[in-house]
Structure formats: C-alpha cells, structure tokens
C-alpha positions as CSV (number, residue, x, y, z in Angstrom):
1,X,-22.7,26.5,-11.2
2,X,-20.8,26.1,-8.2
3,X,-19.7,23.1,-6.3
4,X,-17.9,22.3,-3.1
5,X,-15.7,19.0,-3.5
6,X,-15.2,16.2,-1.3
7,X,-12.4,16.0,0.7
8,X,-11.8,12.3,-0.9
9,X,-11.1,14.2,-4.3
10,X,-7.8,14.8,-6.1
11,X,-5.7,17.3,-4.4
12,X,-2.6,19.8,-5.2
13,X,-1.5,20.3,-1.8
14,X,-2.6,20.3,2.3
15,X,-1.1,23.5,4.5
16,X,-0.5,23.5,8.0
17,X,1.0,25.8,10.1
18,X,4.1,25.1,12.1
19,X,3.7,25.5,16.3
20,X,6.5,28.0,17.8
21,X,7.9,28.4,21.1
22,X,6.1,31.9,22.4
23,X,2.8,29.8,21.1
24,X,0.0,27.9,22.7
25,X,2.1,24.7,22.2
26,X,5.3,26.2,24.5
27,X,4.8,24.1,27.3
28,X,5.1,20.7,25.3
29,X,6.8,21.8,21.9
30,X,8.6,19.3,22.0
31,X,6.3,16.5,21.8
32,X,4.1,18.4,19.3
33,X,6.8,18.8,16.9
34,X,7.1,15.4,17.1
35,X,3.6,14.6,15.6
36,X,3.8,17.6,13.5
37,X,7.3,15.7,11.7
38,X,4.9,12.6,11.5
39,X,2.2,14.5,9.8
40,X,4.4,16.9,7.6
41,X,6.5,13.7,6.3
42,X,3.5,11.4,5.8
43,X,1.7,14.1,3.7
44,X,4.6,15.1,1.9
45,X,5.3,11.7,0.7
46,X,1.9,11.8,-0.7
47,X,1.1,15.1,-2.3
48,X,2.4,18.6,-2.3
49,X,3.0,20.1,1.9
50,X,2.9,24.0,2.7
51,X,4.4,25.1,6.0
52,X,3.4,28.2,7.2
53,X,6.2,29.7,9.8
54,X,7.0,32.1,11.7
55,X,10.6,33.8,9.8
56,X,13.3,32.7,9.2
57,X,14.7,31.3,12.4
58,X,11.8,29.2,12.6
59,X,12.0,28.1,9.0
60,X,15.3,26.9,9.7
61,X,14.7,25.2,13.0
62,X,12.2,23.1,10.7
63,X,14.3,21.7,8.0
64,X,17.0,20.9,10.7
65,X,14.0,18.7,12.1
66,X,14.1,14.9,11.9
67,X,12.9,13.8,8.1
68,X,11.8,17.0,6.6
69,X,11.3,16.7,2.8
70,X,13.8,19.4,0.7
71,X,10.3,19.7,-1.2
72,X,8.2,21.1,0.8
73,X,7.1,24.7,0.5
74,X,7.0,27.6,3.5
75,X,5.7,30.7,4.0
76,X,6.8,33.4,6.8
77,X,3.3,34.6,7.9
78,X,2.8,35.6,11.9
79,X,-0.3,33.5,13.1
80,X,-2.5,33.7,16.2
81,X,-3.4,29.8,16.1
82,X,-2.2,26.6,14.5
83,X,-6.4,25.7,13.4
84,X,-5.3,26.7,9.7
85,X,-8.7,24.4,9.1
86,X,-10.9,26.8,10.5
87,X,-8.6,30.0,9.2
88,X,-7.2,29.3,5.7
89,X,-9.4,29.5,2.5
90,X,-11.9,27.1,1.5
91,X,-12.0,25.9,-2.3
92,X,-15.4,25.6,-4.2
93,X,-15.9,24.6,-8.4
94,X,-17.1,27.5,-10.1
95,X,-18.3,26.9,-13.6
96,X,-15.2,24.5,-14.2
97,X,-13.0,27.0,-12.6
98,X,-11.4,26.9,-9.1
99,X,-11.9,29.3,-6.5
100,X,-10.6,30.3,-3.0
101,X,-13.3,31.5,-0.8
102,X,-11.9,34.2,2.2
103,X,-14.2,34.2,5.0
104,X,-14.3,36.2,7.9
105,X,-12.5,34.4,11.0
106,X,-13.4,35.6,14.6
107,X,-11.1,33.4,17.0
108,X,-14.2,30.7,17.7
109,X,-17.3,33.7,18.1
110,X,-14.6,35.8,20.1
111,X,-12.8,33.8,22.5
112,X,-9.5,34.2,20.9
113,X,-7.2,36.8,19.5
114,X,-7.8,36.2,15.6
115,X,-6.6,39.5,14.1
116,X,-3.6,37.8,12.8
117,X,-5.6,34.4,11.7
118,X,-7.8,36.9,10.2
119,X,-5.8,38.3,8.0
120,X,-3.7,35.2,7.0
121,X,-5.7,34.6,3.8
122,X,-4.4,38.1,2.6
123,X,-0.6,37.3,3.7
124,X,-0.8,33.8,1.6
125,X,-2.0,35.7,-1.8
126,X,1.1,37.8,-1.7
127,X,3.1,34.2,-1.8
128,X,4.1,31.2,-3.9
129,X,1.9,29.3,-4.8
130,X,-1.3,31.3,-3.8
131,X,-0.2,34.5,-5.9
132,X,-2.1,34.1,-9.3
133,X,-4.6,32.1,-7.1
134,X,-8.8,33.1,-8.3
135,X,-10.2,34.1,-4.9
136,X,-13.1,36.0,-3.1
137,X,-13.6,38.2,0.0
138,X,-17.2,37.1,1.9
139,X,-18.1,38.8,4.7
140,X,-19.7,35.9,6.4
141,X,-18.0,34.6,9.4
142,X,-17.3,30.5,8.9
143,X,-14.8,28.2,9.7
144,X,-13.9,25.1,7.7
145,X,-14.6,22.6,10.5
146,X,-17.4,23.6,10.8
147,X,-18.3,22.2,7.0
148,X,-19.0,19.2,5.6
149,X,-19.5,18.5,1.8
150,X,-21.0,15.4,0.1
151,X,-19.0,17.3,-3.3
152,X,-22.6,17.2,-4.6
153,X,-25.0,19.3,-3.1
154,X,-25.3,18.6,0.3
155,X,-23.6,20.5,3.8
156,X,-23.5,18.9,7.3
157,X,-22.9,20.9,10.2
158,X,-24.6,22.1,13.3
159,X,-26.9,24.2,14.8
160,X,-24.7,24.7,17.8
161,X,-21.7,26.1,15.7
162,X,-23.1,28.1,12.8
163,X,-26.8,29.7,14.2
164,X,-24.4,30.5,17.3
165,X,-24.8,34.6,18.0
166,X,-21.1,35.0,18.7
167,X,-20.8,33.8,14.6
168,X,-23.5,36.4,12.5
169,X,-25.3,37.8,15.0
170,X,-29.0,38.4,14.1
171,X,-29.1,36.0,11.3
172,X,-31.6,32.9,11.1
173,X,-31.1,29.5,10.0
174,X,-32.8,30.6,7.0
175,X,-29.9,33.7,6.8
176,X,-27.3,30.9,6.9
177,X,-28.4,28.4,4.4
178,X,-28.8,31.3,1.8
179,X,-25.6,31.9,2.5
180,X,-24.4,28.3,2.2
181,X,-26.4,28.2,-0.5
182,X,-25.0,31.4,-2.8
183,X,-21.5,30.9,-1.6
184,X,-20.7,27.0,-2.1
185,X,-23.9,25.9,-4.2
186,X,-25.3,23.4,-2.1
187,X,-29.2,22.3,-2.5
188,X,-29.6,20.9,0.8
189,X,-28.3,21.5,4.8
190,X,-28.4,18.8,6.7
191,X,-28.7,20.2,10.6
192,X,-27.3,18.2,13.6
193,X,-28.4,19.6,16.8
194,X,-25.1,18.2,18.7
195,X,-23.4,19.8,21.7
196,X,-19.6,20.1,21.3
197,X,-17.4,17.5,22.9
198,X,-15.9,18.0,26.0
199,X,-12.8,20.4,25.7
200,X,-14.0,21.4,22.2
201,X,-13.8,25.3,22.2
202,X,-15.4,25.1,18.6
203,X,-19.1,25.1,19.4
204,X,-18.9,21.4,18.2
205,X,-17.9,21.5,14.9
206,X,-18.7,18.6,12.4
207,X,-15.4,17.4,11.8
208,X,-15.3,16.5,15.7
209,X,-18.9,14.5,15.5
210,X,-20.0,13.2,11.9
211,X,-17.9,13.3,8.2
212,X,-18.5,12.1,4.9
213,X,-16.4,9.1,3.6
214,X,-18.2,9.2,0.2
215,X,-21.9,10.4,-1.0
216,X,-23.8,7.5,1.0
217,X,-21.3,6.8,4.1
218,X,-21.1,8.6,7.3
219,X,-18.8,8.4,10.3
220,X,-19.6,9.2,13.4
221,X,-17.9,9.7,16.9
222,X,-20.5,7.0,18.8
223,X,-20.1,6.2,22.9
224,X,-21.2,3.1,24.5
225,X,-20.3,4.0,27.8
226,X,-23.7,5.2,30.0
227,X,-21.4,6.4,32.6
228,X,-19.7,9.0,29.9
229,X,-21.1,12.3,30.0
230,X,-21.6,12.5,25.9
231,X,-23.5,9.1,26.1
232,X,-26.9,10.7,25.9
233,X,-26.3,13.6,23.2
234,X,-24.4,11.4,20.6
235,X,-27.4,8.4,20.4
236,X,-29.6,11.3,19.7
237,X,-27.3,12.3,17.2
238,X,-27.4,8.9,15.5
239,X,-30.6,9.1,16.1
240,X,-30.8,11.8,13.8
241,X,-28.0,10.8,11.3
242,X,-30.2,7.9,11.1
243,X,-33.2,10.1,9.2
244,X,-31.0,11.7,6.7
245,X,-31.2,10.6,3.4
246,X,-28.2,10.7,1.0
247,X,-28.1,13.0,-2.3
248,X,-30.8,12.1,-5.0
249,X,-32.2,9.1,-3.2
250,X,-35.0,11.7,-2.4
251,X,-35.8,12.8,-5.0
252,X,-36.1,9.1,-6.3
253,X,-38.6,8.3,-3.7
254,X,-36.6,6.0,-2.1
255,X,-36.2,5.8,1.9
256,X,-32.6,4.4,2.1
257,X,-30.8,6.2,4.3
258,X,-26.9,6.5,5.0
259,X,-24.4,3.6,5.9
260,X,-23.5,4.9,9.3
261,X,-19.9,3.9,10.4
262,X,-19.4,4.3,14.5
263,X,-16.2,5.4,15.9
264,X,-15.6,4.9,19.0
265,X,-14.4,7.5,21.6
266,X,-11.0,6.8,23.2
267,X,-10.4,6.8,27.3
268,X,-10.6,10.6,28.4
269,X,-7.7,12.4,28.1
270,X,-7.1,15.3,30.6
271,X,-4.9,18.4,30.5
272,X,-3.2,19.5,33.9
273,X,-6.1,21.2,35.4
274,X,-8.3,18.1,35.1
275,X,-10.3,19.4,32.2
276,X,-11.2,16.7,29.3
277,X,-9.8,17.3,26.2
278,X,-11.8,16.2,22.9
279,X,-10.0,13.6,21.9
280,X,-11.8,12.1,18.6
281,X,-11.2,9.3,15.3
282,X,-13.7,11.9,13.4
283,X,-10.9,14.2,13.2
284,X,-9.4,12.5,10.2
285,X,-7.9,13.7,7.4
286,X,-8.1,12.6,3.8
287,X,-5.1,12.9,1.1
288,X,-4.5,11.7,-2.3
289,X,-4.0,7.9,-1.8
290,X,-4.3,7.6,2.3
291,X,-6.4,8.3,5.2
292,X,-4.4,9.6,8.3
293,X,-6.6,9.3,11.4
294,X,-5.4,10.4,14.8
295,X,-4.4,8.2,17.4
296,X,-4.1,8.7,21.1
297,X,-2.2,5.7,22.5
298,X,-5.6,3.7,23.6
299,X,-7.1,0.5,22.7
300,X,-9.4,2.2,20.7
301,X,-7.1,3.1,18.3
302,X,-7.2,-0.2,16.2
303,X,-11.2,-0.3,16.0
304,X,-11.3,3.5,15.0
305,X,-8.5,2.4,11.9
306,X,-10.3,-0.7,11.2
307,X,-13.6,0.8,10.5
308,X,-12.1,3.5,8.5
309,X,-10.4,1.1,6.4
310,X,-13.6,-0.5,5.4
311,X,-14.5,3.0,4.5
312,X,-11.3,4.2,2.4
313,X,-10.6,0.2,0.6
314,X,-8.6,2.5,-2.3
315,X,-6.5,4.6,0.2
316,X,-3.7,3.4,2.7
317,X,-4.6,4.2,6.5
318,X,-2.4,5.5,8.6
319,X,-2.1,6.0,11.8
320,X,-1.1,9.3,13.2
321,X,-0.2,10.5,17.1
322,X,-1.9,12.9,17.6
323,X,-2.2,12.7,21.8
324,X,-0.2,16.0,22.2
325,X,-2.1,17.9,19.8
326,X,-5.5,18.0,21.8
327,X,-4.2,19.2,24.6
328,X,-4.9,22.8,22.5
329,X,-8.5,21.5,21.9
330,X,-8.2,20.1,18.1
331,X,-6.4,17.1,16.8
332,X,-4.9,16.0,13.1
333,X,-8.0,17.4,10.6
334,X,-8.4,21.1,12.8
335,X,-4.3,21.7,11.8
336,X,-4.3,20.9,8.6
337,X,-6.5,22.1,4.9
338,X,-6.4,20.4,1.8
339,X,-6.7,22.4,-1.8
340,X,-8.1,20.7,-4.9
341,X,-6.5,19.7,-8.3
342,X,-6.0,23.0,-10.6
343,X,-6.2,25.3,-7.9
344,X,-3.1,26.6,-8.6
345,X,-1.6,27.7,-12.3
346,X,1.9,26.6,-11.4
C-alpha cells in the first residue's frame, strides 16, 4: 500500500538550494541571501537543513554568512534553478517503507533550461545523506508544487498545471489520475480549474492557490478587491473549494464539507519592467514544530499569520521575508522540500 504524507507530519530534514552570483538572483543577491540566512537558520534550529551549492567557493561564502549552523549539511551539485520544490524528489509510504520518487522535470513545460534540475535527483544519490536512500525513476513529468496531499488518499491540484500539453503531451485527465493513482496511492483527485497568479510561471500551481493544513482544513489565497484582476477566478475557486468534501465524509453520507481558511493577497508587488509578481501567504511551508509563512512588508502580513495560527495551534508561526524572493516568480514553499521521518538509514 502506498501513501503520500502530509506535509504537517514528522520530518528528517528540508533541502534548499543556495542562489549564486552568475544565477537568476545576481541582480539582488544580496538581499536574497539575506532571506535565504533567515530561512536556513529558522529551519535549522528546528530540524535537520541540506544546502545544495555550487563548489566549494560557494560553500564557503555560506558558512562565512551571518548565523549559519556548523550543523547543517551541503552538497556541490550545479543547478539550473533555486525551485528544489518542483525539482528534488518527492517521498511516498510504501508498505511501511520509505520511498523517493524521481520524476521527470522539464523547466515549467519548457520554458526554462532544466537539464541540470533534471538531473539533480541523480547528483543527490551519489551524496550523504541520500546514498543508501530507497528510490524510483518515473517517467512522468510532475513537479512538487504542483501536489497537494491530505496524507490519506486524497490530491489537490489543477487542471491548468498538470493536463497542460507542455507537461505529458497526449495524456487525458484520466492518463494523469492513473498515474497519481499508481505512483502515490491516492483514491481521489480533487481538480481546481484556477488560472495561475499573476507572475506565476508555474501554470498555477496549488501551493500558490489552495493547501491542506490538516485532513478537513483548507487555505486558500482569497481577494476582496473587485478592481484586482484575480478577483473573478479565485471566488470561483472558492466556489469550488466549497463542493469538495473531505476524506471518508463521503463515503459516510455526510455533506460536510471543508473548513475553508482565506488568505488574503498582499498589495502587488512589481519587478522593474512593471510586471506583477505572485506574491502569496499560500506559499507556506510546514516543519517539525512551526509554520514559516512568507511575508512581504504589507499590512497583510499580520492577517495572513493570524489565520494560520488558528490553523497550526501546536506549531510556532513565523514570519519569514520573503519580498526579494518573488521577484524570480516563487516565494518561501517553491525553494524549499521537506523529507519524512525514516527516510534516511543514518
């Protein structure tokens, strides 16, 4: 039997992978390292952290950073993009046992170099602590953001992302959700039809829009603005978070339906050119013992942590800048990927 845990389950370690000078980020390193310190020193006071780097130069020029923890682990591997959430493995339960999954990655449905993101999975295995790691090659083209797991038998995600040709060309909804299906055990897809935010390059991935905070409770990015351009699409969203029905209360007979939990968009946020970036509180990111949900300087901040407080009463929340980050299209949950308990021997 296989299963595909929560994200609100006991974890081993999160990886990330550390921005560079000759990357994406070159024009404002300086202020991404400085969220990136925030991050990798909140996490690493909670659980185990992975750096992924470039060599050794840049291996150094970390530690010498403000705060880093002696503790944490790297690994030299050459990457095309920072989203380690959309490149690096994804962990399912199988029969007790703990497995990484190795999907294909194709920079977004081709708008990216990826060969390098690609091939990452392969680079980690030949490392500490991935080495003795259980694992699987599928030759099915998914990203992890694009995921959501109930850790029971339920998926959300959308029809914009994953029935996109530029994913598995030729494949039907149908297609996918036997692949869902074989590959993390799941009973039940639940579809949004959701375009992407603005400045989301993704094909509006889940982890932008709606997320599971447990097996009944739903956040979702929400917009009360009628002037905003995403007012429309995201009250038919709720509108159809709103009919979904949580795991075994169907089977029951019973009608309830999810708690729903709105988070609210902050001000737009524009890059140089004048194009809106998706700036988000979905984009969360859950560790053992504390929440860490971006922030963006706007008084929308303090609503977005209070709800998700209510949500997480067990976890500490914590507040993380994440205003430089989206100005490469993700934020706090797109850079980082968590690995379950007893994934690792060692």
């Amino acid at each position: 039997m296989i299963r595909f845990p929560a994200e609100w389950e006991k974890q081993s370690a999160v990886l990330i992978a550390w921005p560079h000078e000759t990357g994406d980020f070159s024009n404002r390193l300086d202020s991404v390292e400085q969220s990136y310190c925030f991050i990798a020193n909140t996490i690493s006071r909670y659980e185990r952290l992975i750096i992924v780097c470039k060599d050794d130069s840049h291996q150094q020029h970390i530690q010498g950073l403000s705060g880093i923890n002696d503790s944490i682990d790297f690994i030299q591997a050459d990457v095309n993009d920072i989203w380690v959430r959309d490149t690096v493995f994804l962990t399912v339960e199988n029969d007790g046992q703990l497995q990484l999954l190795n999907f294909r990655f194709n920079g977004w449905g081709e708008k990216y170099p990826h060969q390098n993101d690609d091939a990452l999975n392969h680079k980690l295995l030949k490392a500490k602590p991935f080495k003795d790691a259980i694992y699987r090659n599928i030759d099915f083209i998914l990203e992890g953001g694009s995921v959501e797991s109930d850790g029971i038998d339920t998926i959300l995600t959308t029809r914009q992302c994953l029935l996109n040709p530029n994913r598995n060309r030729g494949m039907s909804q149908q297609d996918i959700e036997r692949q869902l299906q074989q590959h993390f055990g799941v009973n039940r897809v639940l579809w949004l039809d959701q375009d992407n935010l603005s400045g989301d390059d993704t094909d509006a991935h889940i982890d932008t829009l709606a997320r599971f905070c447990s097996a009944n409770t739903i956040a979702y990015t929400s917009c009360n603005n009628p002037n905003d351009p995403h007012y429309a699409g995201l009250k038919n969203m709720l509108q159809q978070l709103k009919a979904f029905i949580p795991s075994g209360v169907h089977e029951s007979g019973s009608d309830e339906a999810y708690k729903l939990v709105p988070l609210p968009m902050p001000e737009p946020i524009y890059d140089e050119e004048g194009q809106r970036l998706p700036a988000n509180y979905a984009n969360f990111l859950i560790i053992n013992n504390a929440v860490l949900v971006p922030v963006y300087d706007d008084p929308m901040d303090d609503i977005a942590l209070q709800r998700l407080a209510d949500c997480f009463p067990e976890h500490e929340i914590i507040a993380t800048p994440c205003r430089p980050l989206v100005h490469q299209y993700g934020s706090l949950h797109c850079m980082t990927m968590q690995f379950p308990e007893g994934v690792w021997r060692v």
